[in-house]
Residue, then its C-alpha position, 0 to 999 in steps of 0.5 A: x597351566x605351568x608352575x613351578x616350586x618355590x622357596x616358600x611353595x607353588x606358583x602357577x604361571x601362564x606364559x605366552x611364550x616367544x623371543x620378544x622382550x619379557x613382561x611380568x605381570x602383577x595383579x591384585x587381591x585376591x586376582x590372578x592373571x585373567x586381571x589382564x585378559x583383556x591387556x595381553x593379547x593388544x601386546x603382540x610381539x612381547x612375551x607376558x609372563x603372569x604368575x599367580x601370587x599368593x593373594x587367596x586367588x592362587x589354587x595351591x597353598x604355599x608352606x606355612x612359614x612362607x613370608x607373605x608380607x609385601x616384602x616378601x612376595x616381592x622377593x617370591x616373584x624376583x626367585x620366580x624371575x630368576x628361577x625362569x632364568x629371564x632377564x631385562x624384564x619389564x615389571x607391570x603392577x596394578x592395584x597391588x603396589x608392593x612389587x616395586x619393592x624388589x628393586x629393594x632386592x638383590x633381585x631386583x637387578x634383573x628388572x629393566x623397568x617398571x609400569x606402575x599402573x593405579x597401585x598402592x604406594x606410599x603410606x596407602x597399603x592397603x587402600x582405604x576400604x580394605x583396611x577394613x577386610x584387613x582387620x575382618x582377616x584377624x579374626x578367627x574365621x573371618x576370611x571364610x566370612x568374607x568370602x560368604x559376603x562377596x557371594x551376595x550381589x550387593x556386597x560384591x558390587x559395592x562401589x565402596x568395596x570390589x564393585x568400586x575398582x571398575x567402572x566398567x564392572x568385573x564379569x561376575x565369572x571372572x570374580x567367582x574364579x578369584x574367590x574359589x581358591x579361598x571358598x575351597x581351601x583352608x590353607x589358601x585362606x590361611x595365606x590370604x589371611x598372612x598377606x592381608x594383615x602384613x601391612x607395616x606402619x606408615x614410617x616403615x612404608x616411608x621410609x621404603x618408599x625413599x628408598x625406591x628413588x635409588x632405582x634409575x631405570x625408566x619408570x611409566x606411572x599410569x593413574x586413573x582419574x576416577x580412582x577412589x582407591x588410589x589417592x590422584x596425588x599419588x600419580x605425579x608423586x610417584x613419577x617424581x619419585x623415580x628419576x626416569x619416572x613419566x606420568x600418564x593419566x587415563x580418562x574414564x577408569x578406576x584402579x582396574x585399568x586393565x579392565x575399563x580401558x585395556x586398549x589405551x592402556x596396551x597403548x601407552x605401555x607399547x609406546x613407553x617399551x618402545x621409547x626405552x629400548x623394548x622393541x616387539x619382536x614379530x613371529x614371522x611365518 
């Protein structure tokens, strides 16, 4: 896997290469890129870029000064997009919403547009049920606590924790890869620890969430129907929020879209690429 060094560290990053136009794909906590296994391939014809952030799924720590807030994270994967040298990117999110803080940046400007897929927004950072690891990663020792419990089956499954963001359920490979890098690391438990207590208070995260308005490019907002993470309201909201904003709502899936139905999912984002002017691009020989 390629990376490449940052301001405040390493990031790792899959790229599937080509002359289509550039997707840029979030993940959630404490995710990577195999959050949209099941996504890339159906998008034939784009080239997806997937960086692994610096939520405890990342294999190697960042600096200990780096800013792992939400807004800071957001400026990290907009050095990422400029440092890459891309363009007129698409911007994808799921579960993890603060992304869509940088088009607050200076940065911001090389994103074409955005889809939104049942992620934080609003005053919900974190969802409910991980306000409480949040206050668990303030206490000393509390992340390699965590990290022990999400070995136990019944935790891990929880529907009120991780077992809840799928309906379909995650591979219990694919949850062992996410939680390594936090078993494995003192620092990498120290930057999950950073971002996951960096949440700020319910005005800030208004009034930011205002400000998000300003960016008028086109926006597709896909909300699951049975997400008990991501409030049902905040779909249409966030749609009206932005003025290109569009809503789609998809039947029979929780936060993890990309997991319970990738094939509608791959679906509507080609067609909204299309609609807006993000033609595939096909290798020919």
């Amino acid at each position: 896997m390629p990376g490449i060094e940052l301001s405040a560290g390493p990031i790792d990053y899959e790229d599937t290469g080509g002359a289509g136009p550039v997707l840029v794909f979030g993940h959630g906590v404490p995710m990577d890129g195999r959050q949209w296994r099941k996504v890339v391939p159906l998008l034939d014809g784009y080239r997806c870029v997937l960086p692994t952030l610096p939520f405890g799924g990342h294999r190697r720590p960042m600096r200990p000064d780096a800013d792992l807030s939400h807004r800071g994270v957001a400026r990290l994967l907009g050095e990422f997009v400029e440092r890459l040298g891309l363009d007129d990117v698409t911007l994808v999110l799921n579960d993890w919403g603060g992304g869509q803080f940088l088009v607050l940046e200076e940065e911001g400007r090389r994103v074409a547009r955005m889809v939104l897929v049942a992620c934080e927004a609003f005053d919900n950072f974190p969802p409910g049920p991980a306000r409480a690891l949040a206050a668990v990663c303030r206490v000393p020792g509390g992340v390699r606590l965590l990290e022990r419990l999400m070995r136990v089956p019944a935790i891990r499954h929880s529907r009120k924790g991780y077992g809840g963001m799928s309906l379909r359920g995650v591979p219990d490979d694919i949850m062992d890869g996410w939680f390594a890098p936090v078993a494995g690391s003192r620092a990498v438990r120290r930057d999950f620890a950073k971002f996951a207590t960096s949440a700020p208070g319910r005005e800030t995260l208004l009034a930011w969430s205002r400000r998000l308005g300003g960016f008028d490019r086109p926006v597709l907002v896909v909300w699951a129907t049975e997400d008990p993470l991501m409030p049902r309201e905040h779909g249409p909201r966030l749609a009206e929020l932005y003025p290109q904003g569009r809503l789609v709502e998809i039947a029979d899936s929780s936060t993890l879209v990309p997991e319970d139905q990738p094939e509608r999912l791959a679906e509507v984002i080609t067609d909204f690429l299309v609609r807006t002017g993000a033609e595939p691009v096909r290798r020919t020989g």
